[in-house]
Structures are given as structure tokens and as C-alpha cells.
C-alpha positions in Angstrom: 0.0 0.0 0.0 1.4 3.6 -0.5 2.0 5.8 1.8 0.0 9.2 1.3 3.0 11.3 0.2 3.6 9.0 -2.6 0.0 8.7 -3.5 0.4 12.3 -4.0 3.0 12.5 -6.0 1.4 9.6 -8.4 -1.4 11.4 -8.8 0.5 15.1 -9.5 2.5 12.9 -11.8 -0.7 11.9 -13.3 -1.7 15.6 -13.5 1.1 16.9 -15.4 0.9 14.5 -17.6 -2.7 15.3 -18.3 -1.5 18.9 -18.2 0.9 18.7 -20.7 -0.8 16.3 -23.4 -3.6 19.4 -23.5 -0.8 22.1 -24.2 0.2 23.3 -21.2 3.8 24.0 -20.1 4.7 23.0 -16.5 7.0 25.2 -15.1 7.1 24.1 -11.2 5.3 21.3 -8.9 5.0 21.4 -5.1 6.3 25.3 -5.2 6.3 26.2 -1.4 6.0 30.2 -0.7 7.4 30.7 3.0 4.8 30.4 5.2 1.8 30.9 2.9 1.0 27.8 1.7 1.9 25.5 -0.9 1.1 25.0 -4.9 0.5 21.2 -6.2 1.6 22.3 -10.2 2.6 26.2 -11.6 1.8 25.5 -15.6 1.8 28.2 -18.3 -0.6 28.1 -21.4 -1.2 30.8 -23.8 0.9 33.5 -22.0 -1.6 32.9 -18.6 0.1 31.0 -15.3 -2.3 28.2 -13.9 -1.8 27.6 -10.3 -3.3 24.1 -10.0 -4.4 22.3 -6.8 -4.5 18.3 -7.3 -7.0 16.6 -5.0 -7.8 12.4 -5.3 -10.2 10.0 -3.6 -10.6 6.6 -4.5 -14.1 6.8 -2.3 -17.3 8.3 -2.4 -16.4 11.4 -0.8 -15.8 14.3 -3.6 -12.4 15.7 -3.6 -13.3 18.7 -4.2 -15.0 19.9 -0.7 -11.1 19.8 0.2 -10.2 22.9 -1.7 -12.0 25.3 1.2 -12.2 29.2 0.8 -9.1 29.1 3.5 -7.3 26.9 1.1 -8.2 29.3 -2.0 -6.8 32.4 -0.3 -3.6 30.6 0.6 -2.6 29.6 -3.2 -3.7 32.8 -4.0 -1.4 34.4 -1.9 1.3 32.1 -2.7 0.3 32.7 -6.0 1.1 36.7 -5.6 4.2 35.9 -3.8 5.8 33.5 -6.9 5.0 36.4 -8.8 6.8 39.1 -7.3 9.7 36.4 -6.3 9.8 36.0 -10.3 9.3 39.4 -11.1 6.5 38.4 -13.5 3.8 40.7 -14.5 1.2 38.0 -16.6 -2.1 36.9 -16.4 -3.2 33.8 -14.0 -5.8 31.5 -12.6 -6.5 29.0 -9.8 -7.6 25.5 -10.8 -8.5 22.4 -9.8 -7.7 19.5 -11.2 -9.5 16.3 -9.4 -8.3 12.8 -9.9 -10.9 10.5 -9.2 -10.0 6.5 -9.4 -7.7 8.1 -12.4 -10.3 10.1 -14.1 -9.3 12.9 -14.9 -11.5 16.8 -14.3 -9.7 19.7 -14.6 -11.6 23.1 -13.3 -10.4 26.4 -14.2 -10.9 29.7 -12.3 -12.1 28.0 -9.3 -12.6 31.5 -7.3 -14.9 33.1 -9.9 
């Protein structure tokens, strides 16, 4: 059986995969910004950055009531901070990409 971490990093492997086979560029995975938080996968498509959070079950519960309003504002401010650290001015969005027995749903602009 695998432990958790390396559950997580199968399916985040499994992302940017899936990422990447739809045109997107990855430029980072588990990006940790200080004390703010942390971001699964940084990908770039069509000039806009994608911060992506990666959430699995393999049960009945839905993934996605994981990615809390808390949990938003934390990739959103780690999202800010990459940015300055980079000093990039560009477009981006928060997704979600939700991995569900490996089926794939990828959900962009989850805060609009």
C-alpha cells in the first residue's frame, strides 16, 4: 500500500501529464511560498500561469470539498508571492484538477 506522500506525488505525476498532453507548459510542482501555503503544479498556457491544486479520492467522498475558501486564499497568496519572487507581470488563474479513481477533471478559475 502507499503511503500518502507517494500517492500524492502519483497522482501530480498523473496531472502533469494530463497537463501537458492538452498544451500546457509546467513550469514548477509542489512550489512552497514561506509560510503561505503550498502549490501542487505552476503551468503556463497561452501567455496565462495556472496555479493548480490536485486533490484524489478513490471513495465516495468528492475531492473537491477539500479545496476550502481558506485553502483558495492561501494559493492565492502564494500565487502573488511566486510572482513578485519572479518578477512576473502575466495573467493567471486557480484551478483544480480532481483525480478520481484516475479520471481525470480539470476546473479552471475555481474562485470566480
Amino acid at each position: 500500500m502507499m503511503s500518502t506522500k507517494d500517492t500524492g506525488n502519483y497522482n501530480e505525476t498523473l496531472a502533469t501529464k494530463f497537463l501537458a498532453s492538452g498544451g500546457y507548459t509546467i513550469v514548477e510542482r509542489n512550489y512552497y511560498a514561506r509560510k503561505l501555503g503550498e502549490i501542487d503544479i505552476i503551468a503556463s498556457k497561452n501567455k496565462v500561469l495556472h496555479f493548480i491544486e490536485v486533490k484524489s479520492a478513490n471513495a465516495d467522498f468528492d475531492p473537491i470539498y477539500n479545496i476550502t475558501p481558506s485553502k483558495i486564499r492561501k494559493i492565492i497568496n502564494s500565487a502573488y508571492y511566486f510572482l513578485k519572487e519572479r518578477k512576473l507581470n502575466m495573467a493567471f488563474c486557480i484551478d483544480a484538477l480532481i483525480i478520481r479513481q484516475e479520471k481525470i477533471e480539470f476546473i479552471e478559475n475555481i474562485t470566480l
